[in-house]
C-alpha positions in Angstrom: -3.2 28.5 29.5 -5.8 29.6 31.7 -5.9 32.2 34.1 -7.7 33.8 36.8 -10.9 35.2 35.5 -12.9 38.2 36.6 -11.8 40.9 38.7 -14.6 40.7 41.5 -13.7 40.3 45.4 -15.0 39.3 48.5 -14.3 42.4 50.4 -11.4 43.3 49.8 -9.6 40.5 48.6 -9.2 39.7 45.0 -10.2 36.2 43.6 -8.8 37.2 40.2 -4.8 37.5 41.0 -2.8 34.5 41.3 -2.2 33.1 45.0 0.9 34.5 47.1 2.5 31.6 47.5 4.6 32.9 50.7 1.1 33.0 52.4 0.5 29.4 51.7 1.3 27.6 54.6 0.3 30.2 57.5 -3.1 29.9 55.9 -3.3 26.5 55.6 -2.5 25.5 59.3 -5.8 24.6 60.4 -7.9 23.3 57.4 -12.0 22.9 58.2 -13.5 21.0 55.1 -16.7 19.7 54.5 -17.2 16.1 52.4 -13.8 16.0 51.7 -12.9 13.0 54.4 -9.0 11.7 54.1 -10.2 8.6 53.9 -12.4 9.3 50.6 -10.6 9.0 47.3 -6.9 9.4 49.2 -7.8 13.2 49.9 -5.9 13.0 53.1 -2.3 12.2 51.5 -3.2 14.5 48.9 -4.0 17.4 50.9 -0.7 16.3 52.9 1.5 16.6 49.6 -0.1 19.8 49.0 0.9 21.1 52.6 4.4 19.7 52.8 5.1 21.5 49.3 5.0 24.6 51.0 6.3 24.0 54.1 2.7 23.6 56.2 1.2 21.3 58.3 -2.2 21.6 58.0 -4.6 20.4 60.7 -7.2 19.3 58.6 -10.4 18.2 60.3 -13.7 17.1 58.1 -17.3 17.6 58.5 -19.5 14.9 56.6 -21.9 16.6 54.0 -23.8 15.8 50.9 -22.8 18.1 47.6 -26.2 20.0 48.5 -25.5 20.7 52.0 -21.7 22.0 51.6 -23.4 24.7 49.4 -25.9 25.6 51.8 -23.6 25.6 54.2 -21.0 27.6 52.3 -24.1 30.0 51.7 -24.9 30.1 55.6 -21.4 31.1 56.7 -20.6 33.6 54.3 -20.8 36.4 57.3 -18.4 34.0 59.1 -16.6 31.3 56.8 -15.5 28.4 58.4 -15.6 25.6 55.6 -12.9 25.9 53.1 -12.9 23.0 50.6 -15.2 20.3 49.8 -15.6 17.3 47.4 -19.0 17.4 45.1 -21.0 15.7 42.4 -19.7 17.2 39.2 -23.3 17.8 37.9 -23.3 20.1 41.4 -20.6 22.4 40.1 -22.9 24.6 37.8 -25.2 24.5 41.2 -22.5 26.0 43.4 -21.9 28.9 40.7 -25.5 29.3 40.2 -25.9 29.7 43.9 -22.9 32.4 43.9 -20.7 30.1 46.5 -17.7 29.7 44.8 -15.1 32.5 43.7 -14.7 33.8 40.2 -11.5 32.0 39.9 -10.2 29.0 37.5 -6.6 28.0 38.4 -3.9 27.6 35.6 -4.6 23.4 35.2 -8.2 24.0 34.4 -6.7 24.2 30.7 -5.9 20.2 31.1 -9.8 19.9 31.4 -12.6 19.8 28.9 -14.7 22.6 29.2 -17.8 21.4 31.5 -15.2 19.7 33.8 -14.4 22.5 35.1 -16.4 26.2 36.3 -15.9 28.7 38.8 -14.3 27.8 41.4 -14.3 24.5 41.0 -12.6 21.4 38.8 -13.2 17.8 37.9 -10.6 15.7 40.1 -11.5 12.0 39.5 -13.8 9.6 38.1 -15.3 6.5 39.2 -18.0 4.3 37.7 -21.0 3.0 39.2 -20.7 -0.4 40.1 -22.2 -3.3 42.3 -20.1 -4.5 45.2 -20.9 -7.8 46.5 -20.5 -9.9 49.2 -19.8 -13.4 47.3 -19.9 -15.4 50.9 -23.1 -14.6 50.8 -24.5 -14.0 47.8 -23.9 -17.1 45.5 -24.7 -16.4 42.2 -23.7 -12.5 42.3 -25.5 -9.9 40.1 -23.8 -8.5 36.0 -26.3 -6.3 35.0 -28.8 -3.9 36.1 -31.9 -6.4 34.9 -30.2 -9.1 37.2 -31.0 -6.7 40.3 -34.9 -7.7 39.4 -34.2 -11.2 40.6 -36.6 -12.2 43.0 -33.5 -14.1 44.3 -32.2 -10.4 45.9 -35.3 -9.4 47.9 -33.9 -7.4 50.6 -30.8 -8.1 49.8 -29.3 -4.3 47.7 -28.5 -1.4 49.7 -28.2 2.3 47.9 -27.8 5.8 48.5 -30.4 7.9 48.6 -30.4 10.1 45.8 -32.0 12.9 47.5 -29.5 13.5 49.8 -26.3 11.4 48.1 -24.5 12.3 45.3 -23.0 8.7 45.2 -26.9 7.9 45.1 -27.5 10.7 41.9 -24.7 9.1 40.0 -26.7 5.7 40.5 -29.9 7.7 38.8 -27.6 8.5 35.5 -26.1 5.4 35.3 -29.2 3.5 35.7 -30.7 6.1 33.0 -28.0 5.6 30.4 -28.1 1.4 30.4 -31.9 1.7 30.2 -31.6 3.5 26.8 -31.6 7.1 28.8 -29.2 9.9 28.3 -28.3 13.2 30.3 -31.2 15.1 28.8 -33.6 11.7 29.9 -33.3 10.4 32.8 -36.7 8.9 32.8 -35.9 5.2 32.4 -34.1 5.3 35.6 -36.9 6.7 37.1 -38.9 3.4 36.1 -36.3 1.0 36.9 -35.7 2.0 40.1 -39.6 2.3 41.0 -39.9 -1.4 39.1 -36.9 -2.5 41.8 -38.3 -1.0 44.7 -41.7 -2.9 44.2 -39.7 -6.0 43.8 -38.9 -5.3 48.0 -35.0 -6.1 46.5 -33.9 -2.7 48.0 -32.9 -3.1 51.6 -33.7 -0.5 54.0 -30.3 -1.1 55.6 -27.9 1.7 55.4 -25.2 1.1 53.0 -21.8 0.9 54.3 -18.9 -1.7 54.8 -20.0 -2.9 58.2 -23.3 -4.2 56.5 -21.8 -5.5 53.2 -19.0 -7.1 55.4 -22.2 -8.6 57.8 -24.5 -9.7 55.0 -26.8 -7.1 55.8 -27.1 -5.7 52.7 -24.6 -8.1 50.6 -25.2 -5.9 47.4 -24.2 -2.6 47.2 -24.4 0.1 44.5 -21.6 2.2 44.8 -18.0 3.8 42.9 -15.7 1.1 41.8 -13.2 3.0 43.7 -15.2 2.3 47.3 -15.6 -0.9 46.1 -12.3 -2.0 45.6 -11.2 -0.2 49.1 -13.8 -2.3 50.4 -12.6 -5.3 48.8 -8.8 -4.6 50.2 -10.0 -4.1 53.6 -12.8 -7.0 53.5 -10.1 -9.5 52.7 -7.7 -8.7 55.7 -10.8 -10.0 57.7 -11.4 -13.1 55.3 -14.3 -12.0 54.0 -14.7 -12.3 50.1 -16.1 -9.2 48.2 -16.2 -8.7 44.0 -16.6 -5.7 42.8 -18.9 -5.9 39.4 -19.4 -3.4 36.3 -22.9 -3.7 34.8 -22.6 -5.2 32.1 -25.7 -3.6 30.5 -23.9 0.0 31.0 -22.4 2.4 33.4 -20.5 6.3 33.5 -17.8 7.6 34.1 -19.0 9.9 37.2 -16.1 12.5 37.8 -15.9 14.1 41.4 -14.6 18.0 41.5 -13.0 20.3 44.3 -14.9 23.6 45.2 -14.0 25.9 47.1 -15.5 28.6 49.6 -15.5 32.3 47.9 -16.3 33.7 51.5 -13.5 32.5 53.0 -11.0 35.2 52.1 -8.5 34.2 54.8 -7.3 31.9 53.2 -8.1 32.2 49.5 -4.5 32.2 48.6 -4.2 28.6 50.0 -7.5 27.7 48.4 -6.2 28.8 44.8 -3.1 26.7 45.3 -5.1 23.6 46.3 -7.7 24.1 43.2 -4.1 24.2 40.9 -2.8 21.6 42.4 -5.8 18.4 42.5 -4.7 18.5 38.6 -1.2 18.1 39.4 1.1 14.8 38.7 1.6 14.3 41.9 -2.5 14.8 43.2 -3.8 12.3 40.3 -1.0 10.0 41.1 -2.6 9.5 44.9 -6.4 9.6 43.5 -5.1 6.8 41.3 -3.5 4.6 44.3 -6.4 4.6 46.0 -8.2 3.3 42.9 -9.8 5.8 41.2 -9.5 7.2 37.9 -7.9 10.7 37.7 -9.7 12.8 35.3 -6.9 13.6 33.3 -6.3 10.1 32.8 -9.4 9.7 31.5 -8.3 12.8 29.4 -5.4 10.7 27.7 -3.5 13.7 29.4 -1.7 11.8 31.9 0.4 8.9 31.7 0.8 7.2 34.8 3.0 4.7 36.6 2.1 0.7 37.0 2.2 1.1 40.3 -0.4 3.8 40.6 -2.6 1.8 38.7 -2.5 -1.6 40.5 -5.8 -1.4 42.3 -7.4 -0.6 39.4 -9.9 -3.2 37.6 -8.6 -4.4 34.9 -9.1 -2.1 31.4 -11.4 -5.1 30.1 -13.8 -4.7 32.6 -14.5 -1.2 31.8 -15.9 -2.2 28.2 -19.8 -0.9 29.3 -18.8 2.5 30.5 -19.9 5.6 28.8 -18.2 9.3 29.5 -20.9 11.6 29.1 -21.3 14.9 30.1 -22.7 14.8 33.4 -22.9 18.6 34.1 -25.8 19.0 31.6 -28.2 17.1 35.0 -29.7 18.6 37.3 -29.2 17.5 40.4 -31.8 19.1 41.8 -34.4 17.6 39.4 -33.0 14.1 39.8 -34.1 14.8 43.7 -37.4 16.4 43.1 -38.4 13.4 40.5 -37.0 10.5 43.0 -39.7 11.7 45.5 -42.2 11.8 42.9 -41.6 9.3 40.8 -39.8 6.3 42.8 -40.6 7.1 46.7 -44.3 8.5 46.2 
């Protein structure tokens, strides 16, 4: 079983002892993340479960950030640390260590992971796979694969992420990298296809969100399965129909992970806790009722109820998805090379 490692501190708190549980829930009564929104993945019943186990309330208020800019912004406040949590990118985790923003600290569930799902500070929490999401009032004949998105029958029709500035967007890159013959250590044929369907003037340049897939705006979306089928759920309450579509030319399992800030000593006991306890039962149980796949899961570690599972695709449709290991990109590259390569 693991344990803390290290025995460096931020002042003169120690990051490698195990958290005083008794200090939980005083520390935990106002809780300022960053990209970690309640609404994104279930975070907000799962930060709830977390609180109510010790006896806390937690105020928990959330400030919308890329992967990229919670580290910068973990980096910036280290004199005064206000941001204690966030949701990134996997592939951003060796980032956040390399940067020196996260604590020296695995918490014991880490040993449930593989080794590059989990770092310093930080540990896979759930995957989801790249997927199109489509608005099937609108779009007739909706897209299976990656080389369907070439149609000349989508012009302006496919909203993304950016990838400079969207890890949602970066997950795109490797997916689209993998089912064009790619890998982690070539990304290259994404680099094409992408440049190849932005000359096609398929890519919209309307934001992607649900308003404009429920509108028609942009009635093909790239985005996790996991969004997708929230979108689907809350689509259909307003009679709107929406399908959410694995390519069937290839996809990844993309896994999310929980950092946390190493500056914010006040409440590092708290922060250890919540790192131990996204692995939990109980925390994988809610990132699967929302829809997406909880990394032990995908582990074989976990066995989980029907119930947990029922807005899950079905198993069958999962058929083209590849686990790789997804901390071997660079992030950073993947930005640098979509300026260069697919913008310029």
């Amino acid at each position: 079983m693991l344990t803390a490692c290290g025995g460096s501190g931020t002042g003169d708190y120690d990051w490698s002892k195990a958290p005083d549980t008794a200090k939980i829930a005083e520390q935990g009564k106002d809780l300022p993340t960053y990209g970690l929104a309640p609404d994104w993945a279930n975070y907000g019943e799962v930060v709830k479960a977390f609180c109510a186990k010790y006896s806390g309330t937690c105020a928990h208020k959330d400030t919308d950030m890329s992967s990229s800019e919670e580290i910068v912004k973990f980096d910036a406040e280290k004199d005064n640390p206000i941001g204690t949590a966030s949701d990134i990118g996997l592939m951003w985790g060796p980032v956040a260590e390399a940067k020196g923003v996260v604590p020296d600290y695995q918490p014991p569930s880490a040993s449930k992971l593989k080794d590059w799902q989990r770092g310093k500070g930080w540990v896979a929490t759930f995957v989801g796979a790249p997927a199109f999401v489509v608005n099937t009032d609108k779009v007739q004949n909706p897209p299976k694969s990656w080389q369907d998105l070439l149609k000349p029958e989508y012009k302006g029709q496919i909203a993304i992420k950016n990838p400079t500035s969207s890890g949602t967007g970066q997950a795109m890159v490797v997916a689209a990298a993998v089912a064009n013959g790619g890998s982690v250590e070539n990304l290259a044929p994404a680099f094409d296809y992408f440049k190849k369907l932005k000359d096609t003037g398929n890519i919209s340049d309307v934001k992607m969100s649900e308003e404009t897939l429920e509108k028609g705006e942009a009635p093909i979306q790239i985005n996790y399965d996991f969004n997708g089928i929230a979108q689907k759920a809350a689509l259909k309450q307003k009679n709107v129909n929406v399908d959410v579509i694995i390519p069937s030319d290839g996809s990844i399992w993309s896994p999310s992970g929980l950092m946390i800030n190493k500056y914010n000593t006040k409440k590092g006991d708290f922060l250890k806790g919540f790192l131990d306890f996204v692995l939990s039962d109980q925390a994988q149980d809610l990132f699967a009722k929302f829809g997406a796949r909880p990394i032990r899961a995908l582990n074989g570690d976990l066995q989980l109820p029907a119930d947990a599972k029922a807005n899950w695709l079905p198993d069958s449709a999962y058929g083209p998805v590849k686990e790789i290991e997804i901390t071997k990109v660079n992030p950073e590259q993947i930005v640098a090379d979509w300026e260069a390569k697919v913008l310029a």
